[in-house]
C-alpha positions as CSV (number, residue, x, y, z in Angstrom):
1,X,28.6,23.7,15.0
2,X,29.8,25.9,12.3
3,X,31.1,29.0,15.2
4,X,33.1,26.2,16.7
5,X,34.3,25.2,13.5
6,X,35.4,29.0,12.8
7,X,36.7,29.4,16.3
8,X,38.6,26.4,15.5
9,X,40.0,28.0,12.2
10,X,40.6,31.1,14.2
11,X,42.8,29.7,17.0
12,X,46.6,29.8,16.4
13,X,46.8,27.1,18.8
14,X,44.8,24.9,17.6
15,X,46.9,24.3,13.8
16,X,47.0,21.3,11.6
17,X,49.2,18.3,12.4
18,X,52.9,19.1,11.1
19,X,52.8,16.4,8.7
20,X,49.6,17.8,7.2
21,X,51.2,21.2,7.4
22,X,53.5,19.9,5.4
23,X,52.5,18.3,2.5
24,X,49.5,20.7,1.7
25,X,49.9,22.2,-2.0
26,X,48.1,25.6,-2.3
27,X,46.7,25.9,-5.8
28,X,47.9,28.4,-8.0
29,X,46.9,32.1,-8.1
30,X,42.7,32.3,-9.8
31,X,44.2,34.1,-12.1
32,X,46.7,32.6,-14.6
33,X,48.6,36.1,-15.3
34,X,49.5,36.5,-11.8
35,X,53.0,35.4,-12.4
36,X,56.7,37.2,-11.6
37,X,56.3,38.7,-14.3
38,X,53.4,40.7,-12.8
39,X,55.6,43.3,-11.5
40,X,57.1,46.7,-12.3
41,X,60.3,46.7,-14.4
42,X,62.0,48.6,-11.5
43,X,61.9,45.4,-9.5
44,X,63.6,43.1,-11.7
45,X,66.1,46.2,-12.2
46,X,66.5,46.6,-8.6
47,X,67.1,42.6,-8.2
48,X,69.9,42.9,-10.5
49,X,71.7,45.8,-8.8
50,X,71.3,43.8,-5.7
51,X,72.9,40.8,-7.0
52,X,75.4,42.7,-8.8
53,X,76.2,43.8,-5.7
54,X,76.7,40.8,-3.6
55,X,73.2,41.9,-1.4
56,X,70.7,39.6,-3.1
57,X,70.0,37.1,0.2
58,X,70.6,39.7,2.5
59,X,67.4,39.1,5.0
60,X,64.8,42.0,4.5
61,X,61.4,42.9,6.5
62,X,58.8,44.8,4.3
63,X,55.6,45.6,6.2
64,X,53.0,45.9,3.5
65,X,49.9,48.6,5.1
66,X,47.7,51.8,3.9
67,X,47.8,55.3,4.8
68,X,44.5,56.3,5.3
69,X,40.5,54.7,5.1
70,X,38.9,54.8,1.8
71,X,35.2,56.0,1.5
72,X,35.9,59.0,4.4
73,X,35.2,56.4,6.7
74,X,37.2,54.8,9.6
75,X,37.4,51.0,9.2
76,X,39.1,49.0,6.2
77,X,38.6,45.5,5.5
78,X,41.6,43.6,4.7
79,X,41.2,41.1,1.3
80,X,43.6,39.7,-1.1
81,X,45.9,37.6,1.7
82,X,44.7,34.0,0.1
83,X,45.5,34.9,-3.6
84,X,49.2,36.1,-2.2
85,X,50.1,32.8,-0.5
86,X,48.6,30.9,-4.0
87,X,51.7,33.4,-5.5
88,X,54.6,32.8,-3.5
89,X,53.5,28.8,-2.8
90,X,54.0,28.8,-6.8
91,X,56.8,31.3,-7.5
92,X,58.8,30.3,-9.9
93,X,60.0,31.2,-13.5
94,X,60.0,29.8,-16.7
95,X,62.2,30.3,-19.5
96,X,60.5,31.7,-21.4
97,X,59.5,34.4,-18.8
98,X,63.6,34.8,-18.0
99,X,64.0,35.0,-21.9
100,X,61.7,38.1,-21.8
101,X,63.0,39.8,-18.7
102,X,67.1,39.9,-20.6
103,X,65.8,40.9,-23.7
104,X,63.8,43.9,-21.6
105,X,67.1,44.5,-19.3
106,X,69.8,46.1,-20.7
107,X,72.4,44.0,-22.9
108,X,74.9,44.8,-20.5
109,X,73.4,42.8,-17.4
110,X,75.5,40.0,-16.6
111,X,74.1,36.1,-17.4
112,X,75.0,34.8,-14.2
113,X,72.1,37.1,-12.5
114,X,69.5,34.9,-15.4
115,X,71.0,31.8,-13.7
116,X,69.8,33.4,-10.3
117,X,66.7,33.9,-11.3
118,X,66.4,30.2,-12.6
119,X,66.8,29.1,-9.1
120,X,64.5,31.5,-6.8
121,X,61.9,30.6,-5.4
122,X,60.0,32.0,-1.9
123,X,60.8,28.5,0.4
124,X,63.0,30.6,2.6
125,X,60.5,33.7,2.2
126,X,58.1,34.1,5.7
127,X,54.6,35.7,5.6
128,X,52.9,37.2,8.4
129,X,49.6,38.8,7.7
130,X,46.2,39.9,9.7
131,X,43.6,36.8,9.0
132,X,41.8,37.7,5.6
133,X,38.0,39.4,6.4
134,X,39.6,41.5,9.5
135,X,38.4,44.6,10.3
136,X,42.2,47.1,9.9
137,X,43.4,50.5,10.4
138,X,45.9,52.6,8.7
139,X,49.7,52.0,9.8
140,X,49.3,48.8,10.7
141,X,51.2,46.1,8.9
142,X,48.3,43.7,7.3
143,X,51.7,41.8,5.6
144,X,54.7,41.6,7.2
145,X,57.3,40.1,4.3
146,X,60.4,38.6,5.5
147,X,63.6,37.4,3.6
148,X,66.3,37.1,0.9
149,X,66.0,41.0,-0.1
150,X,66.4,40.7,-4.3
151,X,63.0,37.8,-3.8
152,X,61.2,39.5,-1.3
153,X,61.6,42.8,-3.5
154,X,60.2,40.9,-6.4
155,X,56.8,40.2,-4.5
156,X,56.0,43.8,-3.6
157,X,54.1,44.8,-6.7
158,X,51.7,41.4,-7.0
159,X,51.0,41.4,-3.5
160,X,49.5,45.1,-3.7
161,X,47.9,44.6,-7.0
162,X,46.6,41.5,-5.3
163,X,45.9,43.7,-2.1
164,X,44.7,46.9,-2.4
165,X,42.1,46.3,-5.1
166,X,40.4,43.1,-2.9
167,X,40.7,45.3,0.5
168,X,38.8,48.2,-1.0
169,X,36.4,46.4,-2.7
170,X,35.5,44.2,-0.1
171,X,35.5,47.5,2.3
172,X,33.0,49.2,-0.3
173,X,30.6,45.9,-0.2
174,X,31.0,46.1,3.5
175,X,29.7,49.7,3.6
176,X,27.0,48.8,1.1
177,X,26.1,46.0,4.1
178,X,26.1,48.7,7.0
179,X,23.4,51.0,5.0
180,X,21.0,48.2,4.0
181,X,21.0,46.8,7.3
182,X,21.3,43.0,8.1
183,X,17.9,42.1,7.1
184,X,18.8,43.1,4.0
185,X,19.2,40.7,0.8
186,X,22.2,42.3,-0.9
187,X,23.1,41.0,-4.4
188,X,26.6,41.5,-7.0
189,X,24.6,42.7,-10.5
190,X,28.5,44.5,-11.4
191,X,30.1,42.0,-13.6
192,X,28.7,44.1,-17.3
193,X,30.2,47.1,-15.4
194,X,33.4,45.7,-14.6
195,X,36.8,46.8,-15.3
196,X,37.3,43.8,-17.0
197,X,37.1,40.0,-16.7
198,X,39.5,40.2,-13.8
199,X,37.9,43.3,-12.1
200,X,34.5,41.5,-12.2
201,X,35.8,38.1,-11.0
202,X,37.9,39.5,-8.1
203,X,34.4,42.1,-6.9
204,X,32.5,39.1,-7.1
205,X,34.6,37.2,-4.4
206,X,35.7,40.4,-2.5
207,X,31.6,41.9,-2.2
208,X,30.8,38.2,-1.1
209,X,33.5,38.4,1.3
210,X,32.4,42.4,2.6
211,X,28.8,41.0,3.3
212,X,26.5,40.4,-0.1
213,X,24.8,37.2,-0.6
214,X,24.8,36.0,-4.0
215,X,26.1,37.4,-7.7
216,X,24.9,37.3,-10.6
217,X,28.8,36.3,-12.0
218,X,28.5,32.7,-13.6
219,X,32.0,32.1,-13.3
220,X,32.6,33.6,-9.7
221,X,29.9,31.2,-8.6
222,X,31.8,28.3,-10.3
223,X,35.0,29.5,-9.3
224,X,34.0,30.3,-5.0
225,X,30.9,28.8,-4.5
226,X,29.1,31.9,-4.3
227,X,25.3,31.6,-4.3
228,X,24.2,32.8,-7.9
229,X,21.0,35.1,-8.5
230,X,19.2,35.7,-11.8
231,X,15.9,35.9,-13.5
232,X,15.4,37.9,-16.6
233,X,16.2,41.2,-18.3
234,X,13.7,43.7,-20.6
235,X,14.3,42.3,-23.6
236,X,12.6,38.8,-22.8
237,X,9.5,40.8,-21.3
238,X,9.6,42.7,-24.8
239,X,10.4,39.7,-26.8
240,X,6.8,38.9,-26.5
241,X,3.8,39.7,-28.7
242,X,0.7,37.8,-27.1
243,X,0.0,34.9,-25.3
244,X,-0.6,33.6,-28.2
245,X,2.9,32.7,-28.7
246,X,3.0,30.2,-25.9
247,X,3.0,26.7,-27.4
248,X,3.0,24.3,-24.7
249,X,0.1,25.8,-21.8
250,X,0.3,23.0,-19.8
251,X,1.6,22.8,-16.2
252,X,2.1,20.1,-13.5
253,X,0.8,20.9,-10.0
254,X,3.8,21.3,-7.5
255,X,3.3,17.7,-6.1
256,X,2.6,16.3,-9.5
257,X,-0.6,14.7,-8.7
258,X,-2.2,16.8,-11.4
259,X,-1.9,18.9,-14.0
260,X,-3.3,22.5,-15.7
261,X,-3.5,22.1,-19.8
262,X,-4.4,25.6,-20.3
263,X,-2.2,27.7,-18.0
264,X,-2.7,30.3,-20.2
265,X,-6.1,30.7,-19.0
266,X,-5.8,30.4,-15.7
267,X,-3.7,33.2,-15.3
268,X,-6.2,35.4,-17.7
269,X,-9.1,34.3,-15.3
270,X,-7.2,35.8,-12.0
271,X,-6.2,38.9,-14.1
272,X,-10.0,39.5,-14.8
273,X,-10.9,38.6,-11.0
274,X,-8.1,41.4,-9.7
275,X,-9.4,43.9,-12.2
276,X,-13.0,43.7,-11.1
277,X,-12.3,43.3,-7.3
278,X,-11.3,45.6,-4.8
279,X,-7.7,45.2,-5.0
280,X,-7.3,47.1,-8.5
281,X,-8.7,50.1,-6.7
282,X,-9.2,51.5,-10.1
283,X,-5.6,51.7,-11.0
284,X,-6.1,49.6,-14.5
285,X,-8.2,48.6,-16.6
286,X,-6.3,46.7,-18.9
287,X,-2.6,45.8,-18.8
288,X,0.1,45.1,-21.5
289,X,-0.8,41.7,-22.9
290,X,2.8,41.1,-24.4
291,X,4.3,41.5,-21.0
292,X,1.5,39.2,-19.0
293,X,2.8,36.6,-22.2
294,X,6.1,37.0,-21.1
295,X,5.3,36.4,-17.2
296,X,3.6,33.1,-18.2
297,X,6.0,31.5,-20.5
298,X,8.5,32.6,-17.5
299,X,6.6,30.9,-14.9
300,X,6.0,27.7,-17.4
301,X,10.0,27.5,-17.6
302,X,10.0,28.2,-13.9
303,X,7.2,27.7,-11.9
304,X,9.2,27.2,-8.6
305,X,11.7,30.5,-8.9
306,X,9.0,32.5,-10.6
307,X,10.8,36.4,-9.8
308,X,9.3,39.0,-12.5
309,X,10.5,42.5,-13.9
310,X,7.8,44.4,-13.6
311,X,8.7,47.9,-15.0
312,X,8.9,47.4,-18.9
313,X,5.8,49.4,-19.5
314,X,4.4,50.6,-16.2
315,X,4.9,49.4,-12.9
316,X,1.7,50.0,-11.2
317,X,-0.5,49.7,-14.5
318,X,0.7,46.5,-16.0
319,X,3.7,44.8,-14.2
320,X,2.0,44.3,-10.9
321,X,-0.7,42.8,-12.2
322,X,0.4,41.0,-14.3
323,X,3.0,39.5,-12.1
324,X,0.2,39.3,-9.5
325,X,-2.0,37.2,-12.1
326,X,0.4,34.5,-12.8
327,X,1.6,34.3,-9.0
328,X,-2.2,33.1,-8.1
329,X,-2.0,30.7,-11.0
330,X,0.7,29.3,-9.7
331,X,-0.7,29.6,-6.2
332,X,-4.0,27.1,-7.5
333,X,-1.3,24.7,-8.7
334,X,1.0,24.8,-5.6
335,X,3.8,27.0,-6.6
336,X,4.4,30.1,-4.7
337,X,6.1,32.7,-6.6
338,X,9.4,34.8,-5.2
339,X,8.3,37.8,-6.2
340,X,9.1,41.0,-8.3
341,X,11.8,42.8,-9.6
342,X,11.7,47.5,-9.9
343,X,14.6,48.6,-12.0
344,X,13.6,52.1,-12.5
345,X,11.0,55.0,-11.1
346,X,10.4,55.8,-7.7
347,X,11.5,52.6,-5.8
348,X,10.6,54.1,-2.5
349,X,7.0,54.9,-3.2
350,X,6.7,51.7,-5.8
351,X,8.2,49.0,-3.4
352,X,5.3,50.8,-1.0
353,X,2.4,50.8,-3.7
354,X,3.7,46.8,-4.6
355,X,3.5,45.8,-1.2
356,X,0.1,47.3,-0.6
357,X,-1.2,45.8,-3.8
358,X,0.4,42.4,-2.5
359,X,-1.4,42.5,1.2
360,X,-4.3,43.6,-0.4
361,X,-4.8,40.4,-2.5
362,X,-3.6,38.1,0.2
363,X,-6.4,39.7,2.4
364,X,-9.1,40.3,-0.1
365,X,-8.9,37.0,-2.3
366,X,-7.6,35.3,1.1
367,X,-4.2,34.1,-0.3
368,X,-2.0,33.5,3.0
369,X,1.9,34.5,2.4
370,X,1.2,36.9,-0.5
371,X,1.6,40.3,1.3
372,X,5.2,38.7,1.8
373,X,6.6,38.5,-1.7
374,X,9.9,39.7,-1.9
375,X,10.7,43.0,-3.6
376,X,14.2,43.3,-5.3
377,X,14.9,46.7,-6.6
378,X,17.9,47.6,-8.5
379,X,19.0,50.8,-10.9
380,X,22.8,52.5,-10.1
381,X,22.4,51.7,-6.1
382,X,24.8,52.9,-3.9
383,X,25.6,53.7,-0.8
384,X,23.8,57.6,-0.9
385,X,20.6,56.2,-2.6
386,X,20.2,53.4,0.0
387,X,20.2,55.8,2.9
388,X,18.4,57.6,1.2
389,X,15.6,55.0,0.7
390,X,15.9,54.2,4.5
391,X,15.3,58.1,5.0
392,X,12.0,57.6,2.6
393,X,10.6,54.6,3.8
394,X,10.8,51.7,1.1
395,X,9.3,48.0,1.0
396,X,12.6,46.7,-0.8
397,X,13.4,43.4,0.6
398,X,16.7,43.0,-1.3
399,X,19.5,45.1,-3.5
400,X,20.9,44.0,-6.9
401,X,23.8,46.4,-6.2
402,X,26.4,47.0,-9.8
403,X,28.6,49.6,-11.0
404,X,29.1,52.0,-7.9
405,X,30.2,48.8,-5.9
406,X,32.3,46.9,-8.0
407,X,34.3,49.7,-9.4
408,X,34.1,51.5,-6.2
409,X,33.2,54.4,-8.0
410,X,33.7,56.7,-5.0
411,X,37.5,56.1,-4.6
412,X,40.0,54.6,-7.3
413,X,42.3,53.2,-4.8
414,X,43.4,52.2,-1.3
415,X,46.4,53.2,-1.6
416,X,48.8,50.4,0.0
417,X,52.2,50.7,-0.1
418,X,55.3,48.5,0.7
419,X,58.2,49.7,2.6
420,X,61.0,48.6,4.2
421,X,61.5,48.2,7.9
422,X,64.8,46.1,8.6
423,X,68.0,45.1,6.9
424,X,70.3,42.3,8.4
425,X,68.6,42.9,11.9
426,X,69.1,46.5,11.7
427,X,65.8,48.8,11.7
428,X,65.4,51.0,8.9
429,X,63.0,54.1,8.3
430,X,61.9,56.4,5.6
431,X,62.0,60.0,6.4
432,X,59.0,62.7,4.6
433,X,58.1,66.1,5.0
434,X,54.6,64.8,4.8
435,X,54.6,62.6,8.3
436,X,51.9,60.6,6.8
437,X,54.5,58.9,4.7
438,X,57.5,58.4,7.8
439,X,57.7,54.9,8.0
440,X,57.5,53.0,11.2
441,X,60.7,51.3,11.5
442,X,61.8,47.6,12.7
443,X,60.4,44.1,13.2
444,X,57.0,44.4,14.8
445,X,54.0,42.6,16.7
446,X,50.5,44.0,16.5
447,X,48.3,44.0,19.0
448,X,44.1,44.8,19.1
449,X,43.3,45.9,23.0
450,X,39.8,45.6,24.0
451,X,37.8,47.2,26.4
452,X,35.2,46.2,29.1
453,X,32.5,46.5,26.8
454,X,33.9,44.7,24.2
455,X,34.8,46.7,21.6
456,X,38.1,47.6,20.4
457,X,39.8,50.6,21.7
458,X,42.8,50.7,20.2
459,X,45.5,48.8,17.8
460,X,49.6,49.0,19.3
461,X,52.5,48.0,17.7
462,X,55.1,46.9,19.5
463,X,59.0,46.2,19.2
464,X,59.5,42.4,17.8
465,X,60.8,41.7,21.1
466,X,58.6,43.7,23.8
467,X,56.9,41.8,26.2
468,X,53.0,41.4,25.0
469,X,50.8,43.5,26.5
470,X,48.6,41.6,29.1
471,X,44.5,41.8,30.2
472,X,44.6,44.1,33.3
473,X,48.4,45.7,32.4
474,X,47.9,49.9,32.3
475,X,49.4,50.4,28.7
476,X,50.6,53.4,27.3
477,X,49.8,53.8,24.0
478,X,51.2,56.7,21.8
479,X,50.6,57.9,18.5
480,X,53.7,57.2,16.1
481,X,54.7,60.6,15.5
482,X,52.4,62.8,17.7
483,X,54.0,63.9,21.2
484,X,50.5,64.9,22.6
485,X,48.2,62.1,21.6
486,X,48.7,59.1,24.4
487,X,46.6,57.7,26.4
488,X,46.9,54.7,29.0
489,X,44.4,51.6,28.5
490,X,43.7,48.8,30.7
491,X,42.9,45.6,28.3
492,X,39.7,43.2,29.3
493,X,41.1,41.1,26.0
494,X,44.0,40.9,23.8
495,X,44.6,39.8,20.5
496,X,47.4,39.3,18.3
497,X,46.9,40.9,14.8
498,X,49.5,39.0,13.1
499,X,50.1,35.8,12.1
500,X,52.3,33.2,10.6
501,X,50.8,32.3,6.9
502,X,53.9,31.1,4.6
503,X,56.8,30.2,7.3
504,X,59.5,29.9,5.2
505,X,60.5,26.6,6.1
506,X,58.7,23.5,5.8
507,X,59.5,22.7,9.8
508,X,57.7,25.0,10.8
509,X,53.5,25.5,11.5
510,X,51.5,27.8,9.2
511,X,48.1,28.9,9.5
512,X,45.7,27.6,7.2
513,X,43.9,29.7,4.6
514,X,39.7,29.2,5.6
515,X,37.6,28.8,3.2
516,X,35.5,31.7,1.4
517,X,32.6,31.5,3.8
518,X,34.9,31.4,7.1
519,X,36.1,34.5,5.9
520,X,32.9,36.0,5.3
521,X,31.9,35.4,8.3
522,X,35.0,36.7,10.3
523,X,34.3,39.5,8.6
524,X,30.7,40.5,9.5
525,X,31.6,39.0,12.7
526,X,34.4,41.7,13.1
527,X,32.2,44.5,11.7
528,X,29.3,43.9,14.2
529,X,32.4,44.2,17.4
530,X,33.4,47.6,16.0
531,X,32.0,50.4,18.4
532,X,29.1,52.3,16.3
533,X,30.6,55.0,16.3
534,X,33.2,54.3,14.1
535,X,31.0,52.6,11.6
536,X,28.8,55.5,10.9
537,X,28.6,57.0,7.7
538,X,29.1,61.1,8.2
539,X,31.6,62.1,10.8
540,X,33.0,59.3,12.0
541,X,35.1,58.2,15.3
542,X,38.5,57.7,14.4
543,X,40.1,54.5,15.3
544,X,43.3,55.1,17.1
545,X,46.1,53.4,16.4
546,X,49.4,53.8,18.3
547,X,52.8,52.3,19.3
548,X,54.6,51.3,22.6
549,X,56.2,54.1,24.6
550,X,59.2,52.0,24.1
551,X,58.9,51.7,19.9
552,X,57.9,55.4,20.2
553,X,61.4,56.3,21.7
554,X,62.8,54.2,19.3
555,X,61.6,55.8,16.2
556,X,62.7,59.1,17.0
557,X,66.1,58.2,18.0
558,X,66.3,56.4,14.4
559,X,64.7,59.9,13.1
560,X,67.4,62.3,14.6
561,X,69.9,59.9,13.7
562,X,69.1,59.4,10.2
563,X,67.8,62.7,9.4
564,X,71.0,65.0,8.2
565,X,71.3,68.5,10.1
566,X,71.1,71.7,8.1
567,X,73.8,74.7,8.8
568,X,72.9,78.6,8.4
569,X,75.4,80.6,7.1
């Protein structure tokens, strides 16, 4: 039920009802400082040149994309799309914002471009993106802006603050996913390592989106729905003296028909029948009292999500069995525990020595499921350290995952930019030394062409008003700028990249935005079609990415024309 229900969300055909369409309201931006005001200066300075001019509702195509993958690898995925439409569906200014932006202009700017402002808004603005949680490539358009040039201008700089931030986050999660594997429990620890409130927010959604399960973010989990994940830090565990502290020992059975008055102990006689059995093997002989205190008033506050930190003092010495000692108490009264937390040492060959000590009990004292606990490990985990694990051999069932993912430590940005493409119907381009940054000019449609086995093969953009390309068509696609690279394909399936998201009328059918799991699961779906090649971590495949033969002619005519000619003398 819930892949038809995503199918469903995924089919252009298939929209809301007009009516519905239009009468929807979209919800402000998550965060209350995304405003017009959340723009660079040039854009408001811009916006007054053009109005000065007479050349403020002149209709304008920006195409919104990236350059190149973040991470050295070959696959983006594309976040941010939802928290745009919440901006433009809401775009408007208040006085006391236009106030601000004359007394920032200079005193020489004319008051009937303040009265312009008063009345802009983005209803004659269109939108078409690439569905939020795809799978992208450099070059290709994930936005595609169309409209009154001074308006559309003023969206460029929220839309890739809003953009490149999400995409790359959500792309670092998503590599984060790959490496684990999709057994994997992956959990968001990054909010205390954050660049800020808004940094932490935003990588909560955007990691849930890439592939992670839960956070630990409070508000994120409020604010999305995302599963939360929690138990305790040192400082309880070290809070504790002796079990003497523990007032109230008692503990209800699971099914309430009893109850255990001195929990206490119970969970001192199993830590004296592990020490003298065989599953110590010698490894203790007594273990940190103040910590097995800690366990138990842990397990009294939570007997049925009973998770323990285990390295305060020593892992295999103390934690363990400690943990191990209130997990059978809780065992006689019904419970069974989650399981234990490593936060620093060895977590390969700890995760290992836990789970022996764990199968060991369940086989020696005869306690079914206990060999099974789960084993969280945490510590500054990234991408290296979990291949690395899987290169050691580990027992870790899940990843509390913080600071290398949400500030994606190993690149600072994506790197999106926003460029125009067409002016009053005619196509423009950008011209560079540097042929990465040669824009691709003109209205476009993007296409994905698959092959027989299913994967991608390539992404082709195409002139606005090109025939599609069709399943069983021999295609040629060319790189944009590349004489040499081309190569003919034969589709098996085709699929539109863009779609209509904000249509700038209210006539006219829109795309819904999903909700945060739909788009969570388009994108693991998307990351499980890619071919492996391209989703390994050294040495990738590149993706290609190419243009019509007809939209290559067409940019380098509009290349010769517009580039001037030099003359030797």
């Amino acid at each position: 039920m819930e892949s038809d229900l995503i199918e469903t969300m995924e089919s252009k055909a298939n929209g809301p009802k007009e009516e519905e369409n239009r009468s929807r309201v979209i919800d402000g931006p998550t965060n209350p400082m995304v405003t017009p005001l959340l723009t660079d200066l040039y854009q408001f300075t811009m916006a007054y040149a053009y109005w000065k001019g007479g050349k403020q509702n002149e209709r304008a195509v920006f195409d919104l994309y990236f350059r190149k993958n973040p991470f050295g690898g070959e696959y983006t995925v594309f976040a941010g799309l939802e928290e745009c439409i919440k901006l433009i569906a809401n775009f408007n200014m208040t006085e006391e914002e236009i106030a601000f932006i004359q007394a920032s202009l200079p005193s020489t700017c004319e008051d009937g471009f303040y009265e312009y402002l008063r009345g802009i808004d983005c209803s004659d603005v269109e939108v078409y993106a690439v569905p939020e949680g795809s799978v992208v490539f450099p070059k290709v358009p994930l936005l595609r802006v169309e409209g009154p040039i001074a308006v559309v201008q003023l969206l460029e700089t929220p839309f890739l603050t809003l953009i490149n931030y999400a995409s790359l986050v959500a792309t670092n999660a998503a590599r984060h996913r790959f490496v684990a594997g999709k057994s994997k429990l992956l959990l968001e620890f990054g909010l205390r390592r954050a660049q800020g409130p808004d940094g932490g927010i935003g990588a909560s959604k955007y990691c849930y989106i890439g592939g992670f399960d839960a956070t630990s973010n409070v508000a994120a989990g409020r604010l999305f729905g995302i599963p939360l994940r929690g138990t305790h830090s040192h400082a309880f565990v070290s809070s504790f003296m002796s079990p003497d502290e523990i007032i109230d020992k008692s503990l209800r059975s699971c099914d309430g028909s009893s109850a255990c008055e001195d929990f206490v102990s119970l969970v001192q006689a199993w830590l004296s029948k592990i020490k003298w059995s065989h599953v110590s093997r010698g490894i203790f002989s007594e273990t940190n009292q103040s910590e097995l205190a800690a366990f138990t008033s842990y397990a009294l506050a939570f007997p049925r999500n009973f998770l323990a930190l285990v390295d305060t003092y020593d892992v295999l010495k103390s934690g363990i069995p400690n943990f191990c000692a209130v997990a059978l108490a809780l065992n006689d009264l019904g419970y069974k525990a989650v399981g234990i937390r490593l936060d620093s040492g060895d977590l390969a060959y700890l995760s290992c020595e836990a789970r022996k000590f764990f199968c060991t009990i369940e086989k020696e004292l005869r306690v079914p499921g206990f060999g099974k606990l789960n084993i969280t490990a945490s510590n500054d985990l990234n991408e290296e350290t979990l291949d690395a694990l899987n290169k050691q051999g580990h027992e870790v069932d899940a990843f509390g995952i913080g600071t290398y993912l949400v500030t994606c430590y190993a690149q600072a940005a994506l790197g999106c930019v926003f460029k125009l493409v067409e002016i009053n119907n005619q196509p423009r381009i950008k011209l560079s030394e540097d042929l990465s940054k040669v824009t691709i000019p003109c209205k476009k449609r993007c296409y994905r062409l698959f092959g027989k086995e299913g994967y991608p093969l390539v992404d082709i953009m195409t002139g606005e008003n090109e025939p599609p390309p069709k399943v069983g068509e021999r295609i040629l696609c060319r790189h944009p700028f590349n004489e040499s690279k081309r190569a003919y394909v034969v589709p098996q399936h085709v699929e539109e990249l863009l779609r209509c998201f904000w249509p700038g009328s209210p006539d006219k059918l829109r795309d819904e935005l999903p909700p945060l799991k739909a788009i969570r699961d388009r994108c693991i779906r998307q990351l499980e079609q890619m071919r492996p090649d391209h989703m390994r971590r050294l040495n990738p495949t590149p993706y290609k990415v190419s243009v019509s033969a007809k939209l290559y002619d067409f940019i380098h005519f509009l290349w010769l024309n517009e580039a001037p000619v030099g003359e030797l003398l």
